[in-house]
C-alpha positions as CSV (number, residue, x, y, z in Angstrom):
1,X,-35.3,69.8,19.5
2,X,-36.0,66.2,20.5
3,X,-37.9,65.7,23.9
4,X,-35.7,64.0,27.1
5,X,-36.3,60.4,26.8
6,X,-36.8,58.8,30.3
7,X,-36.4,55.2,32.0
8,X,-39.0,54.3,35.5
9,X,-36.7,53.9,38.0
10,X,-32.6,54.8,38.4
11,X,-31.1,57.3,40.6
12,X,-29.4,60.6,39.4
13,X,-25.9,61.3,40.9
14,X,-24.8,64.6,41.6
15,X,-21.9,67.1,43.0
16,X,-20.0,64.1,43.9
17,X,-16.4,65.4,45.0
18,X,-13.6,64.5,42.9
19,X,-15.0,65.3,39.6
20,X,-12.5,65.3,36.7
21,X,-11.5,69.2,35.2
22,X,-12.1,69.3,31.5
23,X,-8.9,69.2,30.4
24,X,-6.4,66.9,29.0
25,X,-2.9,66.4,30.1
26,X,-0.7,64.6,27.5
27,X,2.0,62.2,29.3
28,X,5.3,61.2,28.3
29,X,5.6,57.8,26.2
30,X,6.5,55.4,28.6
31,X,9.7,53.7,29.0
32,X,8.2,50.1,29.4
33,X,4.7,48.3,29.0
34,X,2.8,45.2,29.2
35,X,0.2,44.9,26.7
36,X,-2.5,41.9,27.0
37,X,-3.0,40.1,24.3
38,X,-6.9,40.1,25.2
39,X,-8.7,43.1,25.5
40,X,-11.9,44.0,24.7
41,X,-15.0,42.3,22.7
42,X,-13.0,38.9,21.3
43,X,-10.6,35.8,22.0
44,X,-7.2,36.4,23.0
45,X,-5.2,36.0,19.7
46,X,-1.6,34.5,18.9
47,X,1.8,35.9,19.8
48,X,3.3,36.8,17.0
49,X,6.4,38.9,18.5
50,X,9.3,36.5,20.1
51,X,11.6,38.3,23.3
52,X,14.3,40.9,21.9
53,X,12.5,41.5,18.6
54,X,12.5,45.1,17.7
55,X,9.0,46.0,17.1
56,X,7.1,49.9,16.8
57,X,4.2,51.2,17.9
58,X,1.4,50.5,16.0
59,X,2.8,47.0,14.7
60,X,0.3,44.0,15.2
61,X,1.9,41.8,17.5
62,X,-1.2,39.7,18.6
63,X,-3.8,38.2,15.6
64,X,-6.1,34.8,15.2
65,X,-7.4,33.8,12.0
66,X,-10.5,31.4,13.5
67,X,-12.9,33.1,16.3
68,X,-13.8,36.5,16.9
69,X,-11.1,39.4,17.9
70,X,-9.7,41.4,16.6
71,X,-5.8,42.3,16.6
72,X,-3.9,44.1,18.9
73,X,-0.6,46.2,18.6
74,X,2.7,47.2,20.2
75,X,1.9,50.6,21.8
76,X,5.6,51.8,22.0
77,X,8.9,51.4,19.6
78,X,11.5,49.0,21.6
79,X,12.4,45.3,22.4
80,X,10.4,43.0,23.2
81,X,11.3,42.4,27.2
82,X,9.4,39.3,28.4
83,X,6.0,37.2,27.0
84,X,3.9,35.6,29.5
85,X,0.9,34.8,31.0
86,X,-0.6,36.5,34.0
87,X,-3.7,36.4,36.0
88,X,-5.6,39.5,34.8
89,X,-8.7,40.0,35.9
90,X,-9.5,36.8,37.1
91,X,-8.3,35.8,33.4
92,X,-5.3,33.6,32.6
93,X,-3.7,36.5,29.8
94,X,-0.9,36.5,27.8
95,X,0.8,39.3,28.3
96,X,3.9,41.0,25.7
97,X,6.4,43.3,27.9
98,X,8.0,46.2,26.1
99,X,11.3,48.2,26.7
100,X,10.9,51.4,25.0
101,X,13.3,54.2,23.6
102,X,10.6,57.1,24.2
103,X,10.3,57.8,21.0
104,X,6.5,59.1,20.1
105,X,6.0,57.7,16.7
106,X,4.3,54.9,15.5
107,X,3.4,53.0,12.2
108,X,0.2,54.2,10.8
109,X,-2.7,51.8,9.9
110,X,-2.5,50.7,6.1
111,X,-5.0,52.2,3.3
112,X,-5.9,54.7,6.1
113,X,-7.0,57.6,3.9
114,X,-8.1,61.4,4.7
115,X,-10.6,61.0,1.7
116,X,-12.3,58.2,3.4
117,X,-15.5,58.7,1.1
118,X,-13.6,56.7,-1.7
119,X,-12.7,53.7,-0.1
120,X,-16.1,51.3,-0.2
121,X,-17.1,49.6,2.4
122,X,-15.2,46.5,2.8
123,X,-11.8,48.7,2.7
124,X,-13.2,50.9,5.5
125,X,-14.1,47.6,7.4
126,X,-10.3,46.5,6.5
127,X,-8.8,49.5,7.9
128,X,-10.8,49.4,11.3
129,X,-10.0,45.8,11.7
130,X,-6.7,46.2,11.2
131,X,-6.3,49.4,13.7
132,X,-7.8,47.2,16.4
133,X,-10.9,49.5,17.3
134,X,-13.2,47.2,16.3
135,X,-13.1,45.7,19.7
136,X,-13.6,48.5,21.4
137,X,-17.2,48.2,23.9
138,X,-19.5,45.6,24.7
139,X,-19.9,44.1,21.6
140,X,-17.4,45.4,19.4
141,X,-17.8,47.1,15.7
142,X,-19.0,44.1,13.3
143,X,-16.6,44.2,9.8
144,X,-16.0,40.9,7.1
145,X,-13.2,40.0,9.6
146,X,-15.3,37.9,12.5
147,X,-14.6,41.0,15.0
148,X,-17.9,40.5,15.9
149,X,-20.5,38.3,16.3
150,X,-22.7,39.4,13.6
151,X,-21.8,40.8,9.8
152,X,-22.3,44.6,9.0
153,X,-25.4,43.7,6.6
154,X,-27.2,42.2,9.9
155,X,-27.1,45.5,12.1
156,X,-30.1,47.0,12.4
157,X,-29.8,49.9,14.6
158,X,-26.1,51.5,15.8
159,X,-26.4,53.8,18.9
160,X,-23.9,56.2,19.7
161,X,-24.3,57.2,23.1
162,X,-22.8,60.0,25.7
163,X,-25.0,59.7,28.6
164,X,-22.7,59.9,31.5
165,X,-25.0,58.7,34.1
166,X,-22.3,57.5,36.2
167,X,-21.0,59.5,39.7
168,X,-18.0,60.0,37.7
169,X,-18.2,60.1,34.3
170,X,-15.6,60.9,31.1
171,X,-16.6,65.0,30.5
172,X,-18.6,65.6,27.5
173,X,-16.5,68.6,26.8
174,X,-13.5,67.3,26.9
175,X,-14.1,64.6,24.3
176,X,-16.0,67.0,21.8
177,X,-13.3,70.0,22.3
178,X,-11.8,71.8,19.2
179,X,-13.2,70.3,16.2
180,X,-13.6,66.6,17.9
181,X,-17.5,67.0,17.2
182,X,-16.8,67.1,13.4
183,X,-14.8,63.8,13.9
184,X,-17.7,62.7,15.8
185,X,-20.2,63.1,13.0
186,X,-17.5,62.5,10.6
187,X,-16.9,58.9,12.7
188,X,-20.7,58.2,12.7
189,X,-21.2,58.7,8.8
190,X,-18.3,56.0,8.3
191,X,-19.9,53.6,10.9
192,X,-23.0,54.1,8.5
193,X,-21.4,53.6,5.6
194,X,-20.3,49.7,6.6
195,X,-23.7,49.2,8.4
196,X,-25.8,50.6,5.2
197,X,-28.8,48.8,7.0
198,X,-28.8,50.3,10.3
199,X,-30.9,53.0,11.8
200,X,-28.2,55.2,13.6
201,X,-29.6,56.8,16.9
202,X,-26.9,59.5,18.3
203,X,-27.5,60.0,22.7
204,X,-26.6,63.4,24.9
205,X,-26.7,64.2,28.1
206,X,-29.7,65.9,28.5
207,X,-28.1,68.7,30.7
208,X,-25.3,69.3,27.8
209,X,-27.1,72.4,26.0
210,X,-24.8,73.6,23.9
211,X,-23.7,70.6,22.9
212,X,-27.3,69.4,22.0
213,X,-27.6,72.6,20.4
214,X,-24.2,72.5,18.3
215,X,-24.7,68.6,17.2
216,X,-28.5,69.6,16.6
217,X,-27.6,71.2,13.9
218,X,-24.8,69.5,12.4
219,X,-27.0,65.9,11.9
220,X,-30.4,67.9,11.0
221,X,-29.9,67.3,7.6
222,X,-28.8,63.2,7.7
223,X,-32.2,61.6,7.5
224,X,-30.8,57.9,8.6
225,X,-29.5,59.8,11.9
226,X,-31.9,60.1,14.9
227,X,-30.8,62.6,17.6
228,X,-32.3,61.4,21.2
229,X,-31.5,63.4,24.4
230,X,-31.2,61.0,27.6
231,X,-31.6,62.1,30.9
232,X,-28.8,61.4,33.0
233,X,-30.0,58.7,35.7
234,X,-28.2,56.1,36.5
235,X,-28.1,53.2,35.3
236,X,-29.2,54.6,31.7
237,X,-25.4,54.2,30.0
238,X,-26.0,50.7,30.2
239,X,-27.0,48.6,26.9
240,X,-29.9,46.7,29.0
241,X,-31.2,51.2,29.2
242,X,-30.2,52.0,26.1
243,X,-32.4,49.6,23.8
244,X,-35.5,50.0,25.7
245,X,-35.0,53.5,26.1
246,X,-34.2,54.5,22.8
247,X,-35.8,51.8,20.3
248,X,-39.0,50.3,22.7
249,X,-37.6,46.9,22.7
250,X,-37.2,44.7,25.3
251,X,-33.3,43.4,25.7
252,X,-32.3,40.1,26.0
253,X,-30.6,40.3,30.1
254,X,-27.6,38.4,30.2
255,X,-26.9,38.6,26.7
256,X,-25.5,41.7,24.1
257,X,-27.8,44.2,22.0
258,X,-25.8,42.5,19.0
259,X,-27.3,39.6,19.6
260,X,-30.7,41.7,18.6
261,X,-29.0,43.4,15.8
262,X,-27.8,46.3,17.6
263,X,-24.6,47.8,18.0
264,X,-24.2,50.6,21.1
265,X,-20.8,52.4,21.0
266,X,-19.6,55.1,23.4
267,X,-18.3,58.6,22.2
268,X,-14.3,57.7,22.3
269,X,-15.1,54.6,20.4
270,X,-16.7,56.4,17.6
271,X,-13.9,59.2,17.7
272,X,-11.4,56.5,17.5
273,X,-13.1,55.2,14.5
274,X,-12.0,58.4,12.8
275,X,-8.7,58.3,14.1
276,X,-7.9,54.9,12.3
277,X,-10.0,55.7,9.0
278,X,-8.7,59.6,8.4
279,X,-5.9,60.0,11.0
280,X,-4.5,56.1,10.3
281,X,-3.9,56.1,13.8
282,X,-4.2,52.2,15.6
283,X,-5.4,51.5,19.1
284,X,-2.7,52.7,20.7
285,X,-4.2,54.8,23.4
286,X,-6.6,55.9,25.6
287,X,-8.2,59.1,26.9
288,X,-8.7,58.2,31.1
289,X,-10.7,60.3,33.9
290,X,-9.2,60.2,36.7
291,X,-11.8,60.7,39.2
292,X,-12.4,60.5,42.6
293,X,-11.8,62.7,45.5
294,X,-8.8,60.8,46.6
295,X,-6.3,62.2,43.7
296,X,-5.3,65.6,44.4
297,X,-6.1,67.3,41.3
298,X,-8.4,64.9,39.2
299,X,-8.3,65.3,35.6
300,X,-8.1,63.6,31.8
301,X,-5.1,62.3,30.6
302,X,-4.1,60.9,27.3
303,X,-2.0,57.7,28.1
304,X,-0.5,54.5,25.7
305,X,-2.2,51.2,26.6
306,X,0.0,49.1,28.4
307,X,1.5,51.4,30.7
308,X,1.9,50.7,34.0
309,X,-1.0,51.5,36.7
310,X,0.9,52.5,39.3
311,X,3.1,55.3,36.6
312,X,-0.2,56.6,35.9
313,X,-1.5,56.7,39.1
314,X,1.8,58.0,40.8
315,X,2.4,61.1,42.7
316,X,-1.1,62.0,41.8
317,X,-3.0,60.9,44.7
318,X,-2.9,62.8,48.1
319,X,-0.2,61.9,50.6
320,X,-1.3,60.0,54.2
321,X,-4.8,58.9,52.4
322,X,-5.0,55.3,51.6
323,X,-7.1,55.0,48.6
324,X,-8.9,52.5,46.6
325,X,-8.8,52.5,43.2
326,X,-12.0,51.3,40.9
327,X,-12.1,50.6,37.1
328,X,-14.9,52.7,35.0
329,X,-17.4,52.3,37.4
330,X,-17.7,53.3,41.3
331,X,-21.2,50.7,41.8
332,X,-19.7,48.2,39.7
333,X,-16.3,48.4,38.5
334,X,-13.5,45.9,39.7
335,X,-11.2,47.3,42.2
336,X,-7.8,47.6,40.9
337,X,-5.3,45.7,43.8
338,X,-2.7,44.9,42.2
339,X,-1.2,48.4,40.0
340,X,1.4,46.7,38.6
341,X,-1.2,45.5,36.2
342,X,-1.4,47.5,32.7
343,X,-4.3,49.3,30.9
344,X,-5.9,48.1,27.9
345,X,-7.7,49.6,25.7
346,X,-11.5,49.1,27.6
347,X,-10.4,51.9,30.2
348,X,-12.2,55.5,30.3
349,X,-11.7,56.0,34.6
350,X,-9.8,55.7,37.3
351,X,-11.6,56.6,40.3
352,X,-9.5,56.9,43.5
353,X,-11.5,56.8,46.5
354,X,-10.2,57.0,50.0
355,X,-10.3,54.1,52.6
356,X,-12.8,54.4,55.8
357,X,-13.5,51.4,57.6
358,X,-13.9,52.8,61.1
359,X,-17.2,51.9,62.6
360,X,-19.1,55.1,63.7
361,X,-21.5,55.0,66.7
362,X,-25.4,55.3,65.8
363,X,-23.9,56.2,62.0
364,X,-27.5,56.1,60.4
365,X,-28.7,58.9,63.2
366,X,-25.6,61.1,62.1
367,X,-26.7,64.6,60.2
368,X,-24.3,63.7,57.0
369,X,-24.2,67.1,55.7
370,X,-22.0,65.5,52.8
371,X,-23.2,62.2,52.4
372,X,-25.3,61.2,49.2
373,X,-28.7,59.9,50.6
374,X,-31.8,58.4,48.2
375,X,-34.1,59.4,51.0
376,X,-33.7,63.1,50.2
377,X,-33.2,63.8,54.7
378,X,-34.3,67.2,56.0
379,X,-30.6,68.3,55.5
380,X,-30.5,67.2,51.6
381,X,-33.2,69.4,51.2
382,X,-31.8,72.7,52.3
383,X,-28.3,71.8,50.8
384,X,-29.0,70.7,47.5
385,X,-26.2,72.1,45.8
386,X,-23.6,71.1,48.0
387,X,-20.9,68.8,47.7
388,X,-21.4,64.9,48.0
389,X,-18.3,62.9,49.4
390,X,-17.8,59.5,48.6
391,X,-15.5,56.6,50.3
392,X,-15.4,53.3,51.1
393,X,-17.4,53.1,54.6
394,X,-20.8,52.2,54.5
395,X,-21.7,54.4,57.5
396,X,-23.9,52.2,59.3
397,X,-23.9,48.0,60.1
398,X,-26.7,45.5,58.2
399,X,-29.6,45.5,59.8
400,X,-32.9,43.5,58.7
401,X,-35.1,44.4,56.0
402,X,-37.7,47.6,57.1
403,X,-39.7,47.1,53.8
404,X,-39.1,51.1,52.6
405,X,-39.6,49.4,49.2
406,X,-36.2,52.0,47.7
407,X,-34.5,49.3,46.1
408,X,-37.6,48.4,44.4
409,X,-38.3,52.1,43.1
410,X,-34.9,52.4,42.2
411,X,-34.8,49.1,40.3
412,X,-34.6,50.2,36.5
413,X,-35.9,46.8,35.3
414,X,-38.4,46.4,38.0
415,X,-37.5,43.0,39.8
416,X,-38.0,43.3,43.5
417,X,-34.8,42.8,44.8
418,X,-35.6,42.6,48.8
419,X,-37.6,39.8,48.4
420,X,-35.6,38.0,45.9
421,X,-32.7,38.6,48.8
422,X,-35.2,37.1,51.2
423,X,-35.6,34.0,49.5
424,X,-31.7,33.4,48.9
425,X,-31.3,34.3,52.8
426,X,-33.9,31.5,53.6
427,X,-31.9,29.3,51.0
428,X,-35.4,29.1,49.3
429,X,-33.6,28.3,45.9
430,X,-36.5,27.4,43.5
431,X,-38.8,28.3,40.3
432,X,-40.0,30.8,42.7
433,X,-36.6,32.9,42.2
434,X,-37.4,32.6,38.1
435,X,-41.1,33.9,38.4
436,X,-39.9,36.6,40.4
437,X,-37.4,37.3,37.2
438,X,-34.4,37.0,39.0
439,X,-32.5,36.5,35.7
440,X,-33.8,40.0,35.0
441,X,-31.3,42.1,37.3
442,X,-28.3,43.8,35.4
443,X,-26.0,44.3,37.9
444,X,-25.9,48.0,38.5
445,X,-25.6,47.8,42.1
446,X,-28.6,50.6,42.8
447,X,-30.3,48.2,45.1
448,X,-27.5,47.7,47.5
449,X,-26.7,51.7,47.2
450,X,-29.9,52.7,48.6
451,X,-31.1,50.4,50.8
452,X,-30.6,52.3,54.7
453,X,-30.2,48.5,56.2
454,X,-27.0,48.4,54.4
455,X,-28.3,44.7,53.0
456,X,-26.0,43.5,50.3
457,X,-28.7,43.1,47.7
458,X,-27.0,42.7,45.0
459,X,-24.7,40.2,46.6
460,X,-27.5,38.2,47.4
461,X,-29.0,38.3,43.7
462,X,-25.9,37.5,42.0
463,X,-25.9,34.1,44.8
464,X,-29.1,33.5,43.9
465,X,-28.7,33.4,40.0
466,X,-25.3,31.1,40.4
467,X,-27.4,28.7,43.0
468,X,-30.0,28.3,40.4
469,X,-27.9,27.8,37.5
470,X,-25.9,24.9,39.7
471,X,-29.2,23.2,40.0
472,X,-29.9,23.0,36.1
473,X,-31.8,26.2,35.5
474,X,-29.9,28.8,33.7
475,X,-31.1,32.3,32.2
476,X,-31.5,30.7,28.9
477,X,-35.5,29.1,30.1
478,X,-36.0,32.5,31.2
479,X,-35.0,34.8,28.5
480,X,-34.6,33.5,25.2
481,X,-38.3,32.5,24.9
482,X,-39.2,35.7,24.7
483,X,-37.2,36.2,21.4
484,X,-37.9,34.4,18.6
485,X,-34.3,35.6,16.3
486,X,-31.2,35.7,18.6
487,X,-27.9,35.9,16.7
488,X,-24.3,34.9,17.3
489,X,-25.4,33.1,20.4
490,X,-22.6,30.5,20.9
491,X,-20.0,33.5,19.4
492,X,-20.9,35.7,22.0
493,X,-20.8,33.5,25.0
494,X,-16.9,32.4,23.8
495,X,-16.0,35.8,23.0
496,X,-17.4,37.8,25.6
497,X,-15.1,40.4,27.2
498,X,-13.7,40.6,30.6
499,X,-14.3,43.4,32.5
């Protein structure tokens, strides 16, 4: 059994309320949806349904022959409602509306084939482009069909990762139930087979043992497959963790692992893969956590992309709590205000947390018998086990800096974030900022999370970075440098995603 493979710095989450059960609940087919026409890794493509066509789920209604993307389909059979743009995400989107009869069928994905081990390479890469799972992550799966920004032949490594170092986190169990870690493996051997180069590293949750022990033994005998066991600390499920981590080489901040050769895909990703190849099933759907101790009974649910936030969310969240509602990621994820907005197809949570702004008196001299804390208090130490709530207060007002040094420990690419905050304060905007690697910081959020003065770190970072680049001195003199064979530069910086 491999060894845990660890990161200096992070912070491990635990017993946070609101965790999701390991089950899945399959909703109805919706009666109406709104599917973007830009999702993902890639460039939003053309239209090419027109209002009160009949079209069926699984039909490509969005495709661009120049630029990287990858197409995207009708997720229910119906008519064509309504095409138009919208402000999604902070992102003018084109947007196809869809009245649906209910019906659960849809087209499957040409020369889809259960016998997937006779269709060569470029077929495979055919069949994936065409189901629209190639844009699935942060860099998307590279095929002959510009759905990336570099060509299968160029990958070098392909990590498949289940980390789940998040507070709340898609369940391990749930997505390998039944005989989902066959598909898994079965998923990874057809990633291989289109990426003959690459040297394919497969990522648990350390604290998963019987899944370590059950995929153990299934990829022993695959000699291009590397099994790595990850401990869970936060921030380690991001690619700037991974790379280092995993393969000992140093990432390129502000830019994507493909850009290094590298291609990181999550769990769902790579069991969608088999979905399309074997199955001929297109990116239709999602498997979502809904997390978060606001939603009275949190839980995975199978639902089509382009339904309707606010059907999904529904009755499910507990009466006389205002709640708000946060995409994948509780440090970093963008608060979802507006739920008559759609998913796409870059969802895995929901997390529903409730709203506390009252001030409390003297809040940092409070017990906190629930609260999370990174200084490990008196209490934390006889409680360990018990439950952590989470909402929106931050329990305390910003006070100034007391030098504890936490965001620095915490820091998982070791910048020193209080002083970078300092100087950004002071307006000190200057090569000092670049010396002190300011272009280093990943956004995770940890800083802010831990620091007791309540200082928005982060905030001040991200000001920082933007004042800097304003003045003519961009991440670019700071990064690229130190790597002497960056690829898909340009591609990457027109096709990145919007999260």
């Amino acid at each position: 059994m491999p060894r845990v493979q660890r990161f200096q710095g992070g912070y491990k989450f635990v017993n946070f309320e609101g965790q999701p059960r390991p089950v899945i609940e399959e909703t109805m087919v919706p009666l109406r949806v709104t599917v973007p026409l830009r999702q993902g890794f890639g460039a939003e493509g053309d239209c090419l349904v027109k209002v009160g066509e009949k079209v069926s789920a699984g039909q490509i209604i969005s495709h661009i022959e120049k630029g990287v993307a990858s197409p995207v389909h009708a997720t229910i059979n119906g008519i064509v409602e309504e095409v138009k743009r919208v402000n999604y995400f902070k992102c003018d989107c084109l947007m196809v509306t869809i009245k649906g009869d209910g019906s659960p069928d849809y087209q499957k994905v040409p020369q889809a084939a259960g016998s997937w081990e006779q269709l060569s390479a470029p077929e495979l890469e055919k069949v994936l482009y065409l189901s629209g799972v190639t844009a699935l992550d942060r860099e998307g799966i590279p095929t002959r069909f510009h759905s990336s920004v570099i060509h299968p032949e160029d990958v070098e490594n392909l990590i498949v990762h289940g980390v789940g170092s998040e507070p709340y986190n898609i369940s391990l169990e749930v997505l390998l139930q039944g005989k989902n870690t066959l598909y898994l493996i079965e998923g990874i051997r057809i990633l291989h087979k289109i990426m003959p180069k690459a040297k394919v590293y497969l990522a648990l949750n350390s604290q998963r043992k019987k899944i370590i022990e059950e995929v153990n033994k299934l990829t022993c005998k695959f000699d291009w497959l590397e099994f790595c066991i990850l401990e869970p600390k936060y921030p380690q499920g991001y690619d700037e963790m991974l790379v280092p981590t995993i393969l000992k080489q140093k990432f390129p901040y502000g830019y994507s692992a493909a850009n290094i050769g590298t291609v990181i895909l999550s769990l769902q990703a790579v069991l969608q893969v088999y979905e399309a190849v074997v199955l001929g099933k297109p990116l239709i759907e999602r498997t979502v956590a809904l997390c978060g101790p606001a939603f009275k009974e949190p839980v995975h649910i199978k639902v089509r992309i382009g339904t309707c936030l606010k059907d999904v969310i529904g009755t499910r969240v507990k009466e006389a709590v205002p709640a708000r509602f946060v995409r994948n990621g509780l440090l970093t994820g963008a608060e979802l205000k507006d739920l008559t907005l759609p998913i796409d197809k870059t969802y895995s949570q929901i997390i529903a947390i409730p709203e506390n702004r009252k001030r409390q008196f003297l809040a940092f001299l409070r017990p906190g018998f629930k609260s999370d804390s990174y200084s490990r208090t008196f209490l934390a130490k006889f409680l360990p086990g018990a439950k952590k709530s989470c909402e929106t207060n931050k329990h305390g007002e910003e006070r100034p800096c007391i030098s504890c040094n936490y965001c620095e420990e915490v820091c998982p690419v070791s910048i020193i974030p209080h002083l970078l905050s300092k100087y950004v304060q002071r307006n000190i905007i200057d090569e000092t900022l670049m010396n002190l690697l300011i272009f280093n910081c990943i956004e995770c959020g940890l800083c802010s999370y831990v620091c007791p003065s309540k200082i928005p770190l982060a905030r001040y970072i991200k000001e920082g970075q933007e004042k800097l680049s304003i003045q003519g001195c961009d991440r670019n003199q700071c990064i690229l440098p130190y790597f002497d064979n960056l690829r898909g530069i340009e591609e990457y910086r027109g096709a990145k995603e919007v999260y």
